[in-house]
C-alpha positions in Angstrom: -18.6 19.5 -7.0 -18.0 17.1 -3.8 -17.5 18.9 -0.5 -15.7 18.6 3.1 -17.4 19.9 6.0 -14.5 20.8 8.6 -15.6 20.0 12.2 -14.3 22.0 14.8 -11.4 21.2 17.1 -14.1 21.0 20.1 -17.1 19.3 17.8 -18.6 16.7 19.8 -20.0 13.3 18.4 -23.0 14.4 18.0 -22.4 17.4 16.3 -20.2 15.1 13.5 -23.4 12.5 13.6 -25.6 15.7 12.9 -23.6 16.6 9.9 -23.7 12.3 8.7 -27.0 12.7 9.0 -27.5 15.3 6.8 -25.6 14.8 4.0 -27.4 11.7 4.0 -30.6 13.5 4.0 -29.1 15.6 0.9 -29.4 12.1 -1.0 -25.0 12.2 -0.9 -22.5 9.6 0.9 -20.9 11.0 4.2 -17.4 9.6 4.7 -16.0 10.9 8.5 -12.1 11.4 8.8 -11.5 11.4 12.0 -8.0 13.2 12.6 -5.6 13.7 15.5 -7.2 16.8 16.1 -10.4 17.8 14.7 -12.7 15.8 11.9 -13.6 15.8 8.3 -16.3 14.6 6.8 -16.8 14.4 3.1 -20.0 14.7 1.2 -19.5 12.7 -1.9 -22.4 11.5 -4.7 -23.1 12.3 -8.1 -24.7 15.1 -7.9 -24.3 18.0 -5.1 -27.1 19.8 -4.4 -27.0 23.6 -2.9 -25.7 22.7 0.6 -23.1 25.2 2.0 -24.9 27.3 3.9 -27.3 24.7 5.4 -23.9 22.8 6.3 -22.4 25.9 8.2 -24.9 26.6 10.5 -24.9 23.1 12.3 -23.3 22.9 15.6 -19.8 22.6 15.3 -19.0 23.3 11.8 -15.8 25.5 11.1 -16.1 25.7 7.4 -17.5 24.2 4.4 -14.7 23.4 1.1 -15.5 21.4 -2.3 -12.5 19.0 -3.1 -11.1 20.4 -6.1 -9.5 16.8 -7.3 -11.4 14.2 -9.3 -9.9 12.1 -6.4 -12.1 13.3 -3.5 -11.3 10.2 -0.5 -7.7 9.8 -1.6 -6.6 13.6 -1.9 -5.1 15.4 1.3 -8.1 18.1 1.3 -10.1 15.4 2.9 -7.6 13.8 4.7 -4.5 16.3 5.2 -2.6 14.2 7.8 -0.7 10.9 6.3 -2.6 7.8 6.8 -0.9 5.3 9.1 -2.4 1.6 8.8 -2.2 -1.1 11.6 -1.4 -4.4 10.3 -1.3 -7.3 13.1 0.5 -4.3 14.8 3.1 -3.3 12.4 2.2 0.1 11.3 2.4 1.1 7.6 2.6 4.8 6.6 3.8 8.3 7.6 7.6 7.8 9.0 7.3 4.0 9.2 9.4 2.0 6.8 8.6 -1.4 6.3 10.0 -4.5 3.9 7.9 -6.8 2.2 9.7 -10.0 0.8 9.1 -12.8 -0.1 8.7 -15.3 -3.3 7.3 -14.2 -6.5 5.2 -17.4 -6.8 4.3 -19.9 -4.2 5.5 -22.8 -5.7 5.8 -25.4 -2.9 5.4 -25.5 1.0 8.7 -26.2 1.2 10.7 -23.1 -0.8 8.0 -21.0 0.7 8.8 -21.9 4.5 12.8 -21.6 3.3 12.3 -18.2 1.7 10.3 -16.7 4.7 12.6 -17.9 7.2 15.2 -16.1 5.7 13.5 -12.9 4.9 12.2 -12.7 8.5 16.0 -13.4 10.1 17.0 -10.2 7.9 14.1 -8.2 9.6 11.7 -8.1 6.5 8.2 -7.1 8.2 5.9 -8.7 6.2 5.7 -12.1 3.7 5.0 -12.2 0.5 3.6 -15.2 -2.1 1.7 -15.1 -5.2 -1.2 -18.3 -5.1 -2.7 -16.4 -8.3 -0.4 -15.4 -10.8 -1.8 -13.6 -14.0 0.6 -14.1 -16.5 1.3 -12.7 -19.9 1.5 -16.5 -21.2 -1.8 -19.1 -20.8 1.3 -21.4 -21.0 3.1 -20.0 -17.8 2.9 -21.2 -14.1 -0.2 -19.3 -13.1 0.1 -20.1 -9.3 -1.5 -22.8 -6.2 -4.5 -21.2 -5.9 -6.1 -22.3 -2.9 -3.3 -24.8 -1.6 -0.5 -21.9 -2.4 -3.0 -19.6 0.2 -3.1 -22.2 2.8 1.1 -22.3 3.0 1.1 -18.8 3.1 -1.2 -18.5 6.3 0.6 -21.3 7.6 3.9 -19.6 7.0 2.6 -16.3 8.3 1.4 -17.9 11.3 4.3 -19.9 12.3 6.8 -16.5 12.2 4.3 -13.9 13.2 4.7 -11.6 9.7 1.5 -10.6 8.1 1.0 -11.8 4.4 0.2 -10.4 1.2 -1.1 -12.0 -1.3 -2.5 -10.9 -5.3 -5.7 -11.4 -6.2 -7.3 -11.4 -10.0 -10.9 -12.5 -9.5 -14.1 -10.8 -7.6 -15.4 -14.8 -7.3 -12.1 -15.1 -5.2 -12.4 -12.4 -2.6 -13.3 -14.7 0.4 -11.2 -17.1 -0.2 -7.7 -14.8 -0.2 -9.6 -12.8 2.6 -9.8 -16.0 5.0 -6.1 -16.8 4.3 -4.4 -13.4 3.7 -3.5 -10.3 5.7 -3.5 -7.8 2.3 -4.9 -8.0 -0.8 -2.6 -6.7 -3.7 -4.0 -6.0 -6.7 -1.9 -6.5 -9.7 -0.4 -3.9 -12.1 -2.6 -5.2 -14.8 -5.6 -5.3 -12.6 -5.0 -1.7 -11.6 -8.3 -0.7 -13.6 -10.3 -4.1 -13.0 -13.2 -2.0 -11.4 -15.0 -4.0 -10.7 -12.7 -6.0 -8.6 -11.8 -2.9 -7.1 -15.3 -2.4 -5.9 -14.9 -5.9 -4.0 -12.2 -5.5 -2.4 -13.7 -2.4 -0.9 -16.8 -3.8 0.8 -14.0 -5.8 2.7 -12.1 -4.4 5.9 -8.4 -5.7 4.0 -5.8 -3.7 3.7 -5.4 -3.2 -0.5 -2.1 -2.8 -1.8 -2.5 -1.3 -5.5 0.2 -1.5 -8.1 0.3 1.2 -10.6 -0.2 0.1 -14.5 2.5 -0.1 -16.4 0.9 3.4 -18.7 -1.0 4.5 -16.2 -0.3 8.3 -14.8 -0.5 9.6 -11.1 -3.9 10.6 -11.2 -4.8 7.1 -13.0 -3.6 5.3 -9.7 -5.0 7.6 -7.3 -8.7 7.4 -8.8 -8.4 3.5 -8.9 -7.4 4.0 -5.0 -11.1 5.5 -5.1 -12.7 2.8 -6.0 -11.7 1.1 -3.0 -12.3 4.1 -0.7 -15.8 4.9 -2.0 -16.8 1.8 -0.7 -15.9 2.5 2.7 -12.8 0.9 2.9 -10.1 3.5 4.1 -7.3 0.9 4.3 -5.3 1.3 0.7 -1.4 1.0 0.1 -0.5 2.5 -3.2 2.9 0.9 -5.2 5.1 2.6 -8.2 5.6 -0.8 -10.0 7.7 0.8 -12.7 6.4 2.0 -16.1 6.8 1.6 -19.9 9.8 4.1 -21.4 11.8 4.0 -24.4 14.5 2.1 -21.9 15.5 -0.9 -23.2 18.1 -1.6 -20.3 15.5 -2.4 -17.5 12.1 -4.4 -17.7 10.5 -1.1 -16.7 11.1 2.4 -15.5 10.9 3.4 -11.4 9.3 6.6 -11.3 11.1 8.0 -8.4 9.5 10.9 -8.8 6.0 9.4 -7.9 6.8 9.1 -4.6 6.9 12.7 -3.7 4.7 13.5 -6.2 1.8 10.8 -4.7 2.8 12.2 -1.2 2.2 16.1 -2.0 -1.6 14.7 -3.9 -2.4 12.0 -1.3 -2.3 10.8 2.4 -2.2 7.0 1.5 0.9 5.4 2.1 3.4 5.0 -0.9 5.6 2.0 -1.4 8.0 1.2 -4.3 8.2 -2.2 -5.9 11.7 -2.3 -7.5 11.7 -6.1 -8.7 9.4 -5.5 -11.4 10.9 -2.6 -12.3 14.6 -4.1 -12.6 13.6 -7.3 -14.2 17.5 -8.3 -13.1 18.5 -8.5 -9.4 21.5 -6.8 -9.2 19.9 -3.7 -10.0 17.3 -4.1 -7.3 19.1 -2.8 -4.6 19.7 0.0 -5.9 16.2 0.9 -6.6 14.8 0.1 -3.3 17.2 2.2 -1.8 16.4 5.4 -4.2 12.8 4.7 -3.1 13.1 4.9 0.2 15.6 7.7 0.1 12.5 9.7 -2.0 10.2 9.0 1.1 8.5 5.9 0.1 6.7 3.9 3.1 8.9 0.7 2.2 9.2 -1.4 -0.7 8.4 -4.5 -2.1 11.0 -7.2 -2.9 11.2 -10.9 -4.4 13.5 -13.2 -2.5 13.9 -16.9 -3.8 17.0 -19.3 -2.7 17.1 -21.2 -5.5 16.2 -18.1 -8.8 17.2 -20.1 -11.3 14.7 -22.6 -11.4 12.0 -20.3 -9.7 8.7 -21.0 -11.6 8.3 -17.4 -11.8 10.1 -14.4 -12.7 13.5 -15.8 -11.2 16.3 -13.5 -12.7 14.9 -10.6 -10.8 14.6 -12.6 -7.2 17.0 -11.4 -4.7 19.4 -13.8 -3.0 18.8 -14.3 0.3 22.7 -13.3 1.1 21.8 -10.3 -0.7 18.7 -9.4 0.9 20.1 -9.2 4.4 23.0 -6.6 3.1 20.3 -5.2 1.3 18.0 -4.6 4.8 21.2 -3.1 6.3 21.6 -0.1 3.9 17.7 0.3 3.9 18.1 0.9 7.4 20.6 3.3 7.3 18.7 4.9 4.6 15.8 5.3 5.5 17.4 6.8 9.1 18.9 9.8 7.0 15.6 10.6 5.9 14.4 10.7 9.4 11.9 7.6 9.0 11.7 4.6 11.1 12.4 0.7 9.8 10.1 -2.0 11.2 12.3 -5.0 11.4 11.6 -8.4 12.6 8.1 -6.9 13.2 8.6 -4.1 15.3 10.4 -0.8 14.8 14.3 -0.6 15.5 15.3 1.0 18.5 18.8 0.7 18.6 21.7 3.2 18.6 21.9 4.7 15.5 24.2 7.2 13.6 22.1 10.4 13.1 22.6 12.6 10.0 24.5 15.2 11.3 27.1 12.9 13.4 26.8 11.6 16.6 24.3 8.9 18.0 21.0 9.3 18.5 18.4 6.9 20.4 
């Protein structure tokens, strides 16, 4: 069974480098948390030899615990505090709410450039574009590729948002790294292992969708793929899942988000354009997101969706969008959470739950 050495609150370096070294020397993979207030290190391998006791008598060790989850990096007894994530300075997790928007599809520079104009005037933190697009037909658009990447940077660039971008390939990882802020991996790519493995010898953020049958603990084990290769910087997504519903393209499981939140420290966002399949109900399922606690949500804004090249009856006007930042806002205020718009966090007047303004 994997194990957590606790530091304690006064541990020096030296004492956590001590404990590295060690589990190291125990033939296992040391992987430091280092918290607001004291550190964690986890002692992760295939097998765990008898260790407790030597762990416990090294210079500032409080206690030694084995992580009971088959999720060892992604479960809150290794990291009990909520992971917060700095993106180009817009920071992603715990109270912070943030928008993603953007096209499905890039399918040209120019509706790119309209799209993210518009999303970043109604306060949307972060652009999105697919270059790659897996798609369930050979027949369908499947994306720019490399010149769709390079309109995205630009883009990105030009209005200061980070970008996020899919990727489907391991032989692709450097090229969406040099272009791309985050790497999203797909809901059918959600146990592509081996791409997971990629992605987490890079220092990306990775933005993981959940499968469309996959369960809780599914989606958290894929997240540690990522973080067993030392990459600590992973976003998860409820994309929606396959029900007996025939009246949406999938189901939002609401209930994820709490229930990812009470398993996990990694930031939870809800993607409810998928889910929907039909725009008019997105709104309403980005707000029930965030109103469950998600860290944001992830929409798909086009001005023209009717002769989008991908997915366009569940793109968002951009009229639409912009009422629909405005109740997000006050949303995600109720719940005490913080909205990053136009790339930094709102610090305006705002109506408090309870009456009255807060500041």
């Amino acid at each position: 069974m994997d194990t957590i050495v606790v530091m304690k609150a006064g541990a020096t370096p030296e004492d956590v480098q001590r404990v590295v070294d060690r589990v190291q020397e125990l033939g296992l993979t040391p992987h430091p948390s280092r918290g607001e207030f004291r550190t964690i290190v986890g002692a992760i391998g295939k097998r765990t030899p008898p260790m407790q006791e030597q762990l416990e008598q090294l210079p500032g060790v409080d206690e030694v615990m084995a992580i009971t989850q088959p999720y060892k990096l992604a479960s809150r007894e290794f990291h009990e505090a909520d992971t917060i994530l700095d993106v180009k300075g817009i920071r992603i997790g715990g109270p912070h709410v943030n928008i993603i928007a953007g096209p499905c599809a890039i399918e040209s520079r120019e509706v790119l450039f309209d799209v993210a104009r518009e999303v970043k005037a109604a306060g949307a933190a972060i652009l999105r574009g697919g270059a790659f697009k897996p798609r369930s037909s050979p027949y369908s658009f499947q994306g720019m590729g490399r010149e769709g990447l390079e309109y995205l940077k630009e883009a990105g660039d030009e209005l200061g948002m980070p970008t996020i971008t899919e990727i489907t390939d391991p032989r692709d990882v450097d090229i969406v790294c040099e272009y791309a802020d985050i790497l999203q991996i797909g809901a059918r790519n959600m146990q592509n292992f081996n791409l997971l493995l990629e992605v987490g010898k890079t220092n990306k953020p990775i933005f993981i969708k959940r499968g469309l049958a996959a369960s809780i603990t599914e989606l958290l084990m894929s997240a540690e793929y990522v973080l067993s290769q030392g990459n600590h910087r992973v976003i998860l997504c409820e994309r929606g899942i396959r029900t007996f519903s025939e009246d949406v393209r999938f189901t939002l499981d609401v209930s994820a988000v709490p229930v990812i939140q009470e398993r996990s420290h990694l930031p939870v966002f809800v993607d409810p354009s998928h889910a929907a399949g039909k725009r008019d109900l997105v709104p309403a399922l980005a707000l029930a997101g965030i109103a469950a606690g998600a860290s944001g949500a992830i929409v798909e804004v086009h001005s023209c969706p009717d002769r989008a090249l991908c997915d366009g009856p569940q793109a968002v006007l951009p009229d639409n969008f912009r009422k629909l930042m405005e109740k997000i806002q006050q949303v995600a205020e109720v719940v005490g959470h913080r909205v990053t718009l136009w790339g930094r966090e709102d610090s305006s007047p705002r109506r408090s739950a309870v009456g009255g303004w807060a500041t």
